[in-house]
N, C-alpha and C positions, 0 to 999 in steps of 0.2 A: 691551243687546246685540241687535244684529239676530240673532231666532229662526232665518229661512229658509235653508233649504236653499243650499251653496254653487250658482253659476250650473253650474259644468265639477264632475261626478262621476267618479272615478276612473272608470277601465271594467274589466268585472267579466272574469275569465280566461274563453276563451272554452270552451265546454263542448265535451268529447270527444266525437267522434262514437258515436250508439247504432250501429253498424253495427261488423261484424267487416272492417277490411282484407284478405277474402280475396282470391282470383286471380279470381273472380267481378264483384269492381267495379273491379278496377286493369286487367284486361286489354281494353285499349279497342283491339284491332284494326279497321281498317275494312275492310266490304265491299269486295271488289275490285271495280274499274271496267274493261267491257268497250273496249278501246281500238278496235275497226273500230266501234262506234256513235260514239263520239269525233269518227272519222274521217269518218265520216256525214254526222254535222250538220255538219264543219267544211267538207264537200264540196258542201252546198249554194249555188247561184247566190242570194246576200241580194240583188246589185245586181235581178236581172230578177225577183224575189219582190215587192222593193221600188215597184218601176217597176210589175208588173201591178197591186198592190193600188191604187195612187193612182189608177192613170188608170181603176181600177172605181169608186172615189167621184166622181171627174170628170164620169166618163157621167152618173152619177145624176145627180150637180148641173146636167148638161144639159137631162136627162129634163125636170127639174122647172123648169128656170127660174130657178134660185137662184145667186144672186149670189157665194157663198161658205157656207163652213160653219166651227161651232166647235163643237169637240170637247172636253169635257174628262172625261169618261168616260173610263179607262186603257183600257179592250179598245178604244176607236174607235182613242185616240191610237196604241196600239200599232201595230191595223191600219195606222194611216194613215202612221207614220214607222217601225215597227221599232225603236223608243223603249221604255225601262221603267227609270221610275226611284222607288226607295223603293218599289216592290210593291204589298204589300197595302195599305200605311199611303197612297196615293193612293186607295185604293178608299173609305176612308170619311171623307178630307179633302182634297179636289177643290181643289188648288189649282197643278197646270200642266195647260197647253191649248194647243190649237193652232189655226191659220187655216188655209184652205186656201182660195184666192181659184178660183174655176171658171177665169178666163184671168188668173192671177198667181201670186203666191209662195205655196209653203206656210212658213208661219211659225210655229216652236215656242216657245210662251215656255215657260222652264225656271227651275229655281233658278237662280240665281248661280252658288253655289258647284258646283253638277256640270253646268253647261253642256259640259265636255267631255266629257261623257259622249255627245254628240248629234251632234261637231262632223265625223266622220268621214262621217256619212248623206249621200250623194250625191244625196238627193231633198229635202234641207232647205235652203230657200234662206236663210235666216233664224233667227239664235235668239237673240228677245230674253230678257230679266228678267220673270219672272211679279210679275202684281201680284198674290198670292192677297190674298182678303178675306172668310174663312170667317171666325168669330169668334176663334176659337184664336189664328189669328196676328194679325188686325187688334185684335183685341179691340175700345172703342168707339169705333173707327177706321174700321166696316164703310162705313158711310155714305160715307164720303171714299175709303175705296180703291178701292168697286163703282164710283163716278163716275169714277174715273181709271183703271179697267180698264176700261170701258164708254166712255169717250171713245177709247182706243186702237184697242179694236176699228172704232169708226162710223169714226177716220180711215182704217184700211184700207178700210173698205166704199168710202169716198168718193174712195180714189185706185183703185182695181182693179176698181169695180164700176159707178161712173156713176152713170145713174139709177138699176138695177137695186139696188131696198133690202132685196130677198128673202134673209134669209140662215136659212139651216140651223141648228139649237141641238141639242141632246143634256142637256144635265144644264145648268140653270142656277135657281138660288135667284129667288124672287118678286122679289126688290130687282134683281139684277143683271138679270133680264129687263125691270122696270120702266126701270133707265137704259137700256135698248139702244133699247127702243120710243122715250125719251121723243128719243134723238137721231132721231128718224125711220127707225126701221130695221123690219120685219115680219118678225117671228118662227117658222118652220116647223119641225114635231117632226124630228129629223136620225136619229133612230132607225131609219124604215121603209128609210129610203135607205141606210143604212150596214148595215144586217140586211141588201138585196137584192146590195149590191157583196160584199160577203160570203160568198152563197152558194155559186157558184162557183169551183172553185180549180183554180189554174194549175199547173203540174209541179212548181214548186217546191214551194208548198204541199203537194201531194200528198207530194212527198218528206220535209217536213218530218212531216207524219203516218204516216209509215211509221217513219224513227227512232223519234218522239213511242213506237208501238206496242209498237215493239221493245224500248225502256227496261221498257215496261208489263208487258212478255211474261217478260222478265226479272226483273224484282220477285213478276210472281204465282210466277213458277218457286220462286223464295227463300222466299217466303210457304208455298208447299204442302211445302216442305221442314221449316220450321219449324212446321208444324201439329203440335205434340203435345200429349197432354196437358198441361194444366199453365200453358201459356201463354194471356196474357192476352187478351184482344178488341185491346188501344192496344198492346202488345207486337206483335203481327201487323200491325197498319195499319202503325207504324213502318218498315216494312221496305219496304212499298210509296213512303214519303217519303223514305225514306233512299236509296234505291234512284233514286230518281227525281234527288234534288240532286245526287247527286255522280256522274252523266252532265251535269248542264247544266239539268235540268229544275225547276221554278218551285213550285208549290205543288200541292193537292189542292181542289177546289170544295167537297169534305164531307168526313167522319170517317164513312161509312156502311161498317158492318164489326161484324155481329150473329152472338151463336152462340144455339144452344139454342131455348128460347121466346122468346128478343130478336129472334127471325127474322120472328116474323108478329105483328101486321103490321109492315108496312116502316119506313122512315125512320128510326130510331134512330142516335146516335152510338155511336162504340165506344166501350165503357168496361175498367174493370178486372176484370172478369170473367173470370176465369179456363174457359178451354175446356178441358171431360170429354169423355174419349172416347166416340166416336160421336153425340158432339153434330154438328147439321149447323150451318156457318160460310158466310156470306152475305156478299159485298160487293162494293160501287161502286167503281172507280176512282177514276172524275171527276179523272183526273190531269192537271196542264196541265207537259208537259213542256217537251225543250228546243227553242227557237225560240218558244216559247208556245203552242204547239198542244195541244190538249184528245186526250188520251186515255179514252174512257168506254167500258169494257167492266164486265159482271159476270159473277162465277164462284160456283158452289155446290159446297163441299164437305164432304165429312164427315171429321169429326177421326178417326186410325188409332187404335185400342185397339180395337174393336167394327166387327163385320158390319155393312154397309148394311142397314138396316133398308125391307123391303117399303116400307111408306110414303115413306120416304125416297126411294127408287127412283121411286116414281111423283109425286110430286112436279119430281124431277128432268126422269122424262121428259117429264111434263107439257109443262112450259114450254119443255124443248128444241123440241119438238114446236110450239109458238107463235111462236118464235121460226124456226124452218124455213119453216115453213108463210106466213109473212109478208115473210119474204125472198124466196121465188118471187116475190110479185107484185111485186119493186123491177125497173119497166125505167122508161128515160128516154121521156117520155109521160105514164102514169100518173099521173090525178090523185089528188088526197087525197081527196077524197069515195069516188073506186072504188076506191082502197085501201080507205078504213074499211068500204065496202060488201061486200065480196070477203075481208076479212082473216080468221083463223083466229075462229072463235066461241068466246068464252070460257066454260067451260059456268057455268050458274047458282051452283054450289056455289063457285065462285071470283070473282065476281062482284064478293061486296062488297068484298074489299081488291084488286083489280087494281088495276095500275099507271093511273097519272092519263094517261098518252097510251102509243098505241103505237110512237111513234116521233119522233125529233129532231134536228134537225141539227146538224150540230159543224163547227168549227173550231177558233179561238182558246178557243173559251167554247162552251158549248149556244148553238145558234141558232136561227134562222128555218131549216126550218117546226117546227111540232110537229101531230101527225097525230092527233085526236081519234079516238076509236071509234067508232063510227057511232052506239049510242046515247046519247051525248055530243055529236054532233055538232052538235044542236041550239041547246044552252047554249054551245056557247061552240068550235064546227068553224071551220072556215074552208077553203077551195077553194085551189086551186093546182096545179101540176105538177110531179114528179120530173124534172130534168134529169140529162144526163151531167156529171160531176164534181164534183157535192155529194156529201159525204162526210155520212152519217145514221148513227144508233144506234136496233137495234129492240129494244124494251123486253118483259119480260116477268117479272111476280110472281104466284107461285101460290101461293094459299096460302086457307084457309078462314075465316072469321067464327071465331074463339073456340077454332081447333086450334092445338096445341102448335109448331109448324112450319110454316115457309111458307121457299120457294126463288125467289130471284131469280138471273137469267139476261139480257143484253144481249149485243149482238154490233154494232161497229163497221164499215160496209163505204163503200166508193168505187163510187158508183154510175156503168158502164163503158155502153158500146151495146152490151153484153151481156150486162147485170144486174149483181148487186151482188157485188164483190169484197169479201171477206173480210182485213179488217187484221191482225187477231192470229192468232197461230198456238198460240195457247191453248186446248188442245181446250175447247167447251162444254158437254161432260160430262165427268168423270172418276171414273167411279165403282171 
């Protein structure tokens, strides 16, 4: 008699939930959704949004001499078609792209199966079938399908571009760069060029970061309402995500949301830590709302059970006070060296955990520039000028080597020809 085990085992009853059915886990109400932001983003011109962003990569591709570009980075492609397909899951397998010929067609290759996701964009002259050839889906097939996506591209080079075999790249694997050279094509980093068409933004854009804020301004409101004891660090961030999907809005760039001593120094994820009252509660935005545009403010506050505590206070005002004092010097002009030259002195005692830059640019994602401190500037500064209508975030963490506490504070503005307008309406203290 065969001993083993049959192949199919009964299946076992499935176990009762440990949890009590109360009206705590069955009442799943949703946040209400404000309907004039709705309204908002649906009111935005996507066609001349559309139209300003391409013909800013065009320029470049003029600037520079290059024959065309491929993009397969999701914030380029975004940029470049107002395309998002699968999300996050394109961020870390890079397998649709796009052409953009400098005088011919932009060309999206996409899935199959959601090409109609694209077919409506009145700046896409073309969308073929992606050939991806990451390993996942070629598996060892890589070899044969980077040849047959790398012969695709050199024929468009060859019908749209002539002699000219300069073409622009952004994210491409050693093999896939290998077949493009070996069709006789010259490879340029497509980054510098798509960071400078970028920085700039046209009224739409602008309006698209004013909804983007407005979702944001909304969320922190929910959040400072829900601050009570009791509640957790990921309970709270939830509300800023929640908040964000169900207007239109995309994801979060971090989980940055500390109470207590998780506050200094910085960077921390939220967890499940439960916030006591007059613990102080620290966090990032980095929200990519709706239309895709980056919302990054931060807010400090202290949970209600207990008085602001003196230190707490000056903390706070600390950084307001860095944050003020740095926004004076935003006019169009202004380069980054006499900003970091000229910016608020951070005093010694705060020194070691400041923030890694005083400032950064936003759109779709953090951009170009990012504004070094002046004694940083050395290792790793770089020169430039503040124009009228970059939209920048000025950063500021205050907090000691080895104290219980430290407060971070940022502020988003639309830099005008008359300095820097302020996006949130989120007071940056609220003590």
């Amino acid at each position: 008699m065969n001993s083993r085990q049959p192949l199919h085992q009964p299946v076992p009853p499935r176990p009762q939930p440990a949890f009590r059915q109360d009206r705590a886990v069955t009442d799943h109400r949703l946040a209400p959704v404000d309907p004039d932001l709705l309204q908002a983003h649906a009111a935005i011109d996507r066609v001349a949004l559309r139209r300003y962003r391409l013909e800013r990569i065009r320029q470049q591709l003029r600037e520079h001499d290059y024959a065309g570009v491929l993009l397969a980075d999701p914030i380029n492609i975004r940029y470049a078609t107002d395309t998002n397909n699968l999300g996050l899951w394109v961020m870390h397998s890079p397998s649709r792209y796009v052409f953009i010929a400098t005088e011919g067609p932009l060309v999206l290759f996409e899935f199959s199966s959601s090409r109609h996701n694209s077919e409506a964009v009145e700046t896409i002259d073309q969308i073929r079938p992606a050939i991806p050839w990451l390993y996942f889906l070629a598996g060892p097939r890589v070899e044969e399908k980077a040849s047959q996506w790398a012969g695709e591209i050199a024929a468009l080079m060859q019908q749209h571009a002539g002699h000219n075999r300069r073409l622009a790249v952004d994210r491409c694997d050693p093999l896939g760069s290998a077949k493009l050279i070996g069709h006789g094509l010259q490879l340029f980093d497509a980054q510098p060029l798509m960071e400078q068409a970028r920085r700039l933004k046209c009224r739409e854009e602008v309006a698209s970061h004013r909804v983007s804020m407005a979702v944001c301004d909304l969320a922190i409101a929910r959040m400072r309402h829900s601050l009570v004891p009791g509640v957790t660090e990921n309970q709270l961030w939830s509300i800023l995500h929640g908040t964000n999907v169900a207007h239109g809005g995309e994801w979060a760039e971090s989980r940055l949301l500390n109470s207590g001593q998780r506050t200094n120094p910085w960077f921390q994820d939220a967890s499940d830590k439960p916030i006591d009252a007059g613990e102080m509660v620290c966090f990032d935005t980095d929200m990519v709302g709706p239309g895709g545009y980056l919302s990054d403010i931060s807010r400090s506050f202290v949970c209600p059970g207990k008085a602001v505590a003196a230190e707490q206070r000056r903390l706070l005002e600390t950084a307001a006070e860095q944050i003020g004092r740095n926004l004076e010097l935003l006019r169009p002009g202004c380069s980054f060296r006499e900003f970091a030259e000229h910016c608020w002195a951070v005093p010694e005692r705060y020194r070691h955990n400041r923030y890694m830059m005083m400032l950064h640019g936003v759109g779709l994602v953090d951009e170009y520039p990012s504004v070094a401190y002046a004694v940083d500037f050395a290792e790793w500064g770089y020169d430039g000028h503040f124009e009228e209508n970059m939209v920048v975030s000025v950063e500021s963490f205050i907090g000691e080597q080895g104290a219980a506490q430290g407060v971070k504070l940022e502020e988003q503005v639309l830099i005008t020809a008359r300095g820097p307008e302020i996006l949130s309406r989120t007071p940056l203290l609220d003590l």
